[in-house]
C-alpha positions as CSV (number, residue, x, y, z in Angstrom):
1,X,0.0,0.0,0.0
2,X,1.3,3.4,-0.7
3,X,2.5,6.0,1.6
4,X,-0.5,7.9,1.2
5,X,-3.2,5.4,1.6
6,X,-1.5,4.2,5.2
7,X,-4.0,5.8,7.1
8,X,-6.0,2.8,6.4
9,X,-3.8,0.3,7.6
10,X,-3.3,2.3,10.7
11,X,-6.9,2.5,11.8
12,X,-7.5,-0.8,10.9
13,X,-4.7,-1.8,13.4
14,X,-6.4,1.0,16.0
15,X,-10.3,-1.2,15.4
16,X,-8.4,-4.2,16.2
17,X,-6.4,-3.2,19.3
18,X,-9.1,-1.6,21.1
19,X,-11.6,-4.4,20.3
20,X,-13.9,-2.4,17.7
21,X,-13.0,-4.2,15.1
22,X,-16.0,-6.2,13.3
23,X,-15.5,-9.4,12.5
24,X,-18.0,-10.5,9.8
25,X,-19.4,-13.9,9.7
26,X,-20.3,-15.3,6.3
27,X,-23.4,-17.7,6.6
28,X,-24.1,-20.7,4.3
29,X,-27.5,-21.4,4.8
30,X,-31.3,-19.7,4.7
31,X,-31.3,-17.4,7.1
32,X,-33.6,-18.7,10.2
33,X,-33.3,-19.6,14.0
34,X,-29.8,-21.9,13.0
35,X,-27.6,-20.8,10.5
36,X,-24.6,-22.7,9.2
37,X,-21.5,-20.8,9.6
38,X,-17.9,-22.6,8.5
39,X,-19.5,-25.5,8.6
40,X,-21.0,-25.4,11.6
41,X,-25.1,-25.2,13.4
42,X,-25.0,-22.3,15.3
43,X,-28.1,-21.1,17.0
44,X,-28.8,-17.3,15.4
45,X,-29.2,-14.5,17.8
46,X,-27.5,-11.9,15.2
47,X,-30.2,-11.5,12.5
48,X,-33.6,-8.8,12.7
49,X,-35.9,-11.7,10.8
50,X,-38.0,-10.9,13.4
51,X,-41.3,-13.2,12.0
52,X,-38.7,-15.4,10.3
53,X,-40.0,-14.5,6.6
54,X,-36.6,-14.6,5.7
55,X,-36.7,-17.9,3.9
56,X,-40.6,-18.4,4.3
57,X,-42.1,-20.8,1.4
58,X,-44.5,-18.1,0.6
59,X,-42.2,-15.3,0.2
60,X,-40.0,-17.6,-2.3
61,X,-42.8,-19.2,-4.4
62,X,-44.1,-15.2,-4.7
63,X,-41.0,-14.4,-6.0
64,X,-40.9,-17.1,-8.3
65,X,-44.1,-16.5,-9.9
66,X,-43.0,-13.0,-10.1
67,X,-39.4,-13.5,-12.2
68,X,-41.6,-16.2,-14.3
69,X,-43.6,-12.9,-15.4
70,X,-41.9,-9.8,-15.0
71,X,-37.7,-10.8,-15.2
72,X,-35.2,-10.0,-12.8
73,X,-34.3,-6.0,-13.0
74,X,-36.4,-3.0,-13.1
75,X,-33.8,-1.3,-15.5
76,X,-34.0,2.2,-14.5
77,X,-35.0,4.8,-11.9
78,X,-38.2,5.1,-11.0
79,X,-38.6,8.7,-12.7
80,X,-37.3,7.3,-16.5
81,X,-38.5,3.8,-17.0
82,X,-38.1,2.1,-13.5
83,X,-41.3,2.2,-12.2
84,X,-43.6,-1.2,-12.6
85,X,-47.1,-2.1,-12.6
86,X,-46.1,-3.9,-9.1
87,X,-44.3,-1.2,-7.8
88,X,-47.3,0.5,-7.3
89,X,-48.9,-2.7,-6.6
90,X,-46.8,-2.7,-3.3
91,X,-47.0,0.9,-2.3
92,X,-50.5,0.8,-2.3
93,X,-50.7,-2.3,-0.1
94,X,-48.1,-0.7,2.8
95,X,-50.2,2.2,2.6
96,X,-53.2,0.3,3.4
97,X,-51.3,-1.9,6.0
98,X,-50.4,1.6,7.4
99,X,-53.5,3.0,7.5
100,X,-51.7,6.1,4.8
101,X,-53.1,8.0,2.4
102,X,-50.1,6.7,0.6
103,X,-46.3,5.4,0.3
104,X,-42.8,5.5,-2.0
105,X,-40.8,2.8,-1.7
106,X,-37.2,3.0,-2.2
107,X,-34.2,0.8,-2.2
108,X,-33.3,0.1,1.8
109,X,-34.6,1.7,4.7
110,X,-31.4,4.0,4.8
111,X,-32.4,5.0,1.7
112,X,-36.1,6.1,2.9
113,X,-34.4,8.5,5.4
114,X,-32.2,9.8,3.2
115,X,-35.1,10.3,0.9
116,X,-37.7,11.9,3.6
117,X,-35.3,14.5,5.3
118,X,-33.5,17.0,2.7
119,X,-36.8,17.6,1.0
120,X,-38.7,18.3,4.0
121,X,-35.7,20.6,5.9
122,X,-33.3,22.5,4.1
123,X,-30.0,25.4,5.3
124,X,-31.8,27.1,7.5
125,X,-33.8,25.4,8.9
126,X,-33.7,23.2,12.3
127,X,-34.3,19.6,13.2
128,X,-34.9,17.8,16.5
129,X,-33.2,15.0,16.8
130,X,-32.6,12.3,19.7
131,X,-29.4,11.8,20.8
132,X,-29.4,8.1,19.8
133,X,-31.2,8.6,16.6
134,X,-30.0,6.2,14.0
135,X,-26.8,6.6,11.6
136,X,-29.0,6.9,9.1
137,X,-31.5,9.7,10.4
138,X,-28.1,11.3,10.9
139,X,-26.8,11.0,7.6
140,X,-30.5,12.1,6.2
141,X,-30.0,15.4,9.1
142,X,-26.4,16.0,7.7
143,X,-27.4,16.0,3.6
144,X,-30.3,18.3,4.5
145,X,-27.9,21.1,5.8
146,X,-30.5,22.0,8.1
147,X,-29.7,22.9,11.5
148,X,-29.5,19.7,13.8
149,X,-30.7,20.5,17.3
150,X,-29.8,16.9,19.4
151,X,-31.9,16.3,22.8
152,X,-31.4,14.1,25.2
153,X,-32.7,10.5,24.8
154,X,-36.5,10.1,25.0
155,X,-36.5,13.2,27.4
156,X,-39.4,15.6,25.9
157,X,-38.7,18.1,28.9
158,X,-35.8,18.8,26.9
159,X,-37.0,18.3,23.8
160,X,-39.5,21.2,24.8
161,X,-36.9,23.3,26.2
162,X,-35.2,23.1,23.0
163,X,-38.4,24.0,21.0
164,X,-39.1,26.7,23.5
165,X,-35.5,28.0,23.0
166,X,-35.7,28.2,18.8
167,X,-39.3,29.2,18.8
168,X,-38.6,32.3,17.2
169,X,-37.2,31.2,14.1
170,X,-38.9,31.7,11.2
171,X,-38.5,28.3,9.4
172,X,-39.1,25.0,8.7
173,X,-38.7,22.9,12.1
174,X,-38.7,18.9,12.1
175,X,-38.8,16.8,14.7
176,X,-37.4,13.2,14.4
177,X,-37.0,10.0,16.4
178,X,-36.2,6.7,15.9
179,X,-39.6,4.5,17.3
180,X,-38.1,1.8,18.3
181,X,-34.1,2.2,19.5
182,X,-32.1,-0.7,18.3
183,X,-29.8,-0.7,20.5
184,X,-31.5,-0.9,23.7
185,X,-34.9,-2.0,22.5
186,X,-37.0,1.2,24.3
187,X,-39.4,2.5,22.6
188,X,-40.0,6.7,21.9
189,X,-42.7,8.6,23.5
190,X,-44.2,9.4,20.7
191,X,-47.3,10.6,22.0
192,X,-46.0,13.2,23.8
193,X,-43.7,14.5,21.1
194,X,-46.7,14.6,19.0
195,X,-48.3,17.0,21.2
196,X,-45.3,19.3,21.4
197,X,-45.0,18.9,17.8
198,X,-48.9,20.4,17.6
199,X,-47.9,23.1,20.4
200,X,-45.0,24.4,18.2
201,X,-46.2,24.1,14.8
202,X,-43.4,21.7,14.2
203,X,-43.7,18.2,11.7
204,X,-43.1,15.1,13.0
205,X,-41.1,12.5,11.4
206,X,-40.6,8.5,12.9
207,X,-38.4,5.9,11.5
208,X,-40.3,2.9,12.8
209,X,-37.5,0.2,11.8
210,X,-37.3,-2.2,14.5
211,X,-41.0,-1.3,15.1
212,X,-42.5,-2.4,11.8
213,X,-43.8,-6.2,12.3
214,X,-43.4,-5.8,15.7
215,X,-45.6,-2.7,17.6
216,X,-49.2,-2.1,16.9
217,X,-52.4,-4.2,16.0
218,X,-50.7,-7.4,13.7
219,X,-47.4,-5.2,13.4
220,X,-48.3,-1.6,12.0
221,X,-45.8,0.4,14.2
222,X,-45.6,2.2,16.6
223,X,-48.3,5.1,15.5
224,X,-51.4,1.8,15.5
225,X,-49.2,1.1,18.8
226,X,-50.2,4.4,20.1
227,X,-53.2,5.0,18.3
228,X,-51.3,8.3,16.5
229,X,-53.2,8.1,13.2
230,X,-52.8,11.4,11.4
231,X,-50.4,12.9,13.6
232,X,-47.6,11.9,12.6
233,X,-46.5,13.4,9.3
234,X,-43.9,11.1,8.2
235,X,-43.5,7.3,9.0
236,X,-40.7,6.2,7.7
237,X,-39.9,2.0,7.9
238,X,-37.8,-1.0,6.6
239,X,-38.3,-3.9,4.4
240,X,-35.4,-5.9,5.8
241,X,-35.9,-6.4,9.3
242,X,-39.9,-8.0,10.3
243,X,-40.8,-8.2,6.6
244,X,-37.9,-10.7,5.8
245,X,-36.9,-9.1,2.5
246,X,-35.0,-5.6,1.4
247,X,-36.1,-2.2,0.3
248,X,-37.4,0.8,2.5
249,X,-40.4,3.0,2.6
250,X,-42.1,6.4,3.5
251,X,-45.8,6.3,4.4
252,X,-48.3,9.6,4.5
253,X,-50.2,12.3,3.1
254,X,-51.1,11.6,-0.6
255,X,-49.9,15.1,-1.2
256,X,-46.2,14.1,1.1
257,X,-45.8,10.9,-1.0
258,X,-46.5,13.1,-4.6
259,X,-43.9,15.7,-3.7
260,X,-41.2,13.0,-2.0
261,X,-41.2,11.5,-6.0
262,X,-40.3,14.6,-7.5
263,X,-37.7,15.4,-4.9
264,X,-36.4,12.4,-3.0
265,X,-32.7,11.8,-4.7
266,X,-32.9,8.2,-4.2
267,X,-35.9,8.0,-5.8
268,X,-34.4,10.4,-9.0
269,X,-30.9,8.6,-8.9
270,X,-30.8,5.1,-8.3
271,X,-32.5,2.1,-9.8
272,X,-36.1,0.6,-8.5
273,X,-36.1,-2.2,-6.3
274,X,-35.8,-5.5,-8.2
275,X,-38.5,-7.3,-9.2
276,X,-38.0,-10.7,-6.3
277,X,-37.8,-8.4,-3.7
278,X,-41.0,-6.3,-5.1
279,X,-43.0,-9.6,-4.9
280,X,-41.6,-11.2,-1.8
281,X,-42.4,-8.4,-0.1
282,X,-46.2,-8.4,-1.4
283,X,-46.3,-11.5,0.1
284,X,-44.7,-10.5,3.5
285,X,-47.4,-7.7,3.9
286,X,-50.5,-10.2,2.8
287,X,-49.3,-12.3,5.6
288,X,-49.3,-9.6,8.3
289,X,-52.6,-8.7,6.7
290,X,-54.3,-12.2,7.1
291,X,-52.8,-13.1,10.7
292,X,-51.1,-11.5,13.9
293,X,-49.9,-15.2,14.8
294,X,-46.4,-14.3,14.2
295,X,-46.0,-11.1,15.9
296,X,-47.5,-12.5,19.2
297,X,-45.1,-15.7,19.0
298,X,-42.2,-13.0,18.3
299,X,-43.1,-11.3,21.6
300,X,-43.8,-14.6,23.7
301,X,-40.3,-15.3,22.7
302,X,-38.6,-12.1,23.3
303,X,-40.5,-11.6,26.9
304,X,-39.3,-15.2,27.6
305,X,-35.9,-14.5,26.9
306,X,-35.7,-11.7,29.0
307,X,-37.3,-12.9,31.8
308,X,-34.7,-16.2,31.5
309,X,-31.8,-13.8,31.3
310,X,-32.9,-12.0,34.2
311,X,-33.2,-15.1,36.6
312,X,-29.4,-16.1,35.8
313,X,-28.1,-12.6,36.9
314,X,-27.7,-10.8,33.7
315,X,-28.4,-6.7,33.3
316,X,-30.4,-7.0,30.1
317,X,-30.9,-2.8,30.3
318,X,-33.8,-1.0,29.5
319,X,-35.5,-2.7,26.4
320,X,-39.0,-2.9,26.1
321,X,-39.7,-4.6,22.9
322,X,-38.2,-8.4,21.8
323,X,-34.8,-6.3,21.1
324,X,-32.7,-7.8,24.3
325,X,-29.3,-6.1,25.5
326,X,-27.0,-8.1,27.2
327,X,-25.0,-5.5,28.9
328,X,-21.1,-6.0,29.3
329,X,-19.5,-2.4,29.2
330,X,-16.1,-3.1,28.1
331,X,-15.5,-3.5,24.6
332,X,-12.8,-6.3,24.8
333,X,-14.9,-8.3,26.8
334,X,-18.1,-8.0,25.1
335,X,-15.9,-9.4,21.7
336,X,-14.4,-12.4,23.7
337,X,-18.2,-13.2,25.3
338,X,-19.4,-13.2,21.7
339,X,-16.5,-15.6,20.4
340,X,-16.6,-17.9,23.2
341,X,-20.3,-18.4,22.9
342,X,-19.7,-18.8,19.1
343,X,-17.9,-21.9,19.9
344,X,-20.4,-22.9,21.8
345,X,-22.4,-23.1,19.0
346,X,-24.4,-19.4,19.3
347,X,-24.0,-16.8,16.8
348,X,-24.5,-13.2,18.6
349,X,-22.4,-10.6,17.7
350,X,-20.8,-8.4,20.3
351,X,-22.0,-4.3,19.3
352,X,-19.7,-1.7,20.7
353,X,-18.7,2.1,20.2
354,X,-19.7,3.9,18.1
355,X,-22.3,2.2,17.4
356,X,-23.2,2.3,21.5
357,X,-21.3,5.2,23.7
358,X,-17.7,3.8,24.9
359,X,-18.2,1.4,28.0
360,X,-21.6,0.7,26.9
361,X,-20.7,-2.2,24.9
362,X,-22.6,-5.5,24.7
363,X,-24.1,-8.4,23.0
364,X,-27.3,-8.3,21.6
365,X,-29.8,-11.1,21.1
366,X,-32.4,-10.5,18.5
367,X,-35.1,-13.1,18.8
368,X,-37.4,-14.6,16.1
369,X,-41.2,-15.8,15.6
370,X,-39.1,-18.8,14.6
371,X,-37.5,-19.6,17.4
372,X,-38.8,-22.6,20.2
373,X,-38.6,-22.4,23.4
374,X,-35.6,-25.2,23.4
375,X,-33.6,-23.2,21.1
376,X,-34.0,-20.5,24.0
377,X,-33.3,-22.5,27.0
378,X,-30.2,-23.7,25.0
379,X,-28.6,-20.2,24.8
380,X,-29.7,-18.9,28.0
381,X,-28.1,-22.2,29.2
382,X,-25.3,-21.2,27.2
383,X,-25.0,-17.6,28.3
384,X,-25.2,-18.7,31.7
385,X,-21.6,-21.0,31.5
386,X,-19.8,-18.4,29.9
387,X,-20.8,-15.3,31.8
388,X,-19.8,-17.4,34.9
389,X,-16.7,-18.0,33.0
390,X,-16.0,-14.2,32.4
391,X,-17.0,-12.8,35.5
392,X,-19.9,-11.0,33.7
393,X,-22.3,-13.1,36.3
């Protein structure tokens, strides 16, 4: 490597030596509650197939049917020749599983946020954001050039100190939250940032990732959760977690949805989602549609996890959703927890700064619909002997 480029090889060395250093697993199997990894049945704790569509029959023989008639690729953006009949087939079915006037659907989650907030918020203008907001909410915050006011974490005293403190600019003011955390599993209070939102004549935006599938009547999110219909202006949410599949969304006003296609850049300057990925995830949200069976065996599990975890001594945080911390602090150790319980035969990777604050790092276990109640005594069984071993319990 040249002179120049050895800046990489020096942080790389830097990732390793303080333990930051992600290695990545390569899986040779369907995803689903065991994986096989070099070889090896490992129990997986890793993935966010929350209702295990992942590799469901359904999903599959959907996209089947769908290749069969339509090909592979879309073959352009959605603006020039990109957009297909089931395209719109698919927007119009989340909006209806939302309960939206309408909804765009774009290439990944990250891509919905980076489509939602520089064409609401421009230089300017402000934006209130949590403090643990995702990378991608921050990236969106940071392309707007907008302003970026950060509040403390789920704290809406300060959140409406903030508002009470810029009240007097004249421009456009977003608020925007995460409504589930990923990291810790809590869940915004999203009712009463809607009503300082009303207060303040300020918008409201939520990127209900981890709660899509999982809050809300059969696994609309976290507005059906808190029965915010038409308050919130702009739900943002993720094909690749609960739905099994890929691709991203943004869900509201007919009028919100009309103007995003004209200005969302991801929308203007990247290719459609493919065709398989179009019609599995048609037939993820028909499921969700027809049956809540899933997302009430995915929270059986993740309550029963906790409350297992608990009992053998381990601080599992603040979560309150199936998303289940297992709190270590140092960095070093949380790797060597997640490599030791790799060997015995559980995949869970070990999450530290800065993707969580430094000393806050940790493993965390991301149950499924599709996992039994033997698969969880076996890695609770399993956490138990080697937090013992490491002093962690």
């Amino acid at each position: 490597m040249s002179s120049k480029m050895k800046f990489v090889e020096e942080e790389l060395k830097r990732l390793k030596d303080e333990g930051l250093y992600v290695n990545i697993r390569v899986i040779e199997s369907p995803q689903g509650p065991w994986v096989q990894i070099e070889g090896r049945r490992v129990l997986n704790l890793c993935s966010n197939n929350y209702l295990g569509l992942c590799n469901d029959p359904r999903l599959c023989a959907k996209a089947k049917e769908y290749i069969d008639k339509y090909g592979v690729g879309p073959g352009a953006v959605r603006t020039i020749a990109g957009t297909m009949s089931i395209h719109v087939e698919l927007e119009k079915k989340l909006a209806a599983f939302k309960g939206a006037e309408a909804a765009i659907v774009v290439q990944s989650g990250f891509c919905a946020n980076l489509s939602a907030i520089p064409p609401l918020v421009g230089k300017d203008d402000l934006i209130f954001s949590d403090e643990l907001n995702h990378a991608s909410i921050i990236d969106g915050c940071r392309l707007s050039r907008a302003e970026i006011i950060r509040y403390a974490h789920c704290d809406v005293k300060d959140l409406e100190a903030k508002l009470k403190e810029y009240a007097g600019r004249n421009c456009r003011k977003l608020i925007v939250t995460d409504g589930v955390f990923s990291m810790d599993g809590d869940i915004a209070p999203l009712p009463e940032i809607v009503d300082l939102a009303d207060k303040y004549g300020v918008m409201v935006m939520v990127d209900d990732a981890h709660g899509e599938g999982v809050l809300g009547r059969g696994g609309r999110g976290i507005v059906d959760h808190f029965g915010l219909a038409d308050r919130v202006d702009v739900e943002v949410g993720t094909l690749s977690k609960a739905f099994g599949v890929v691709g991203g969304f943004v869900a509201g006003s007919a009028s919100l949805v009309e103007y995003l296609r004209q200005k969302a850049r991801p929308n203007l300057f990247s290719s459609a989602l493919t065709v398989p990925d179009v019609a599995a995830n048609i037939a993820a949200v028909d499921i969700l549609e027809e049956s809540d069976n899933l997302v009430k065996k995915l929270w059986e599990n993740g309550n029963y996890l906790k409350q297992s975890l608990k009992e053998r001594g381990f601080d599992i945080g603040r979560s309150q959703t199936p998303i289940t911390p297992i709190m270590v602090g140092d960095a070093n150790k949380a790797k060597e927890f997640s490599l030791k319980l790799f060997d015995e035969g559980i995949f869970i990777q070990s999450i530290a700064y800065p993707t969580v604050p430094l000393g806050k790092a940790r493993l965390r276990a991301m149950v499924s619909a599709a996992h039994s109640k033997e698969d969880l005594d076996f890695a609770v069984d399993k956490f138990a002997k080697v937090g013992k071993a490491l002093g962690i319990i």
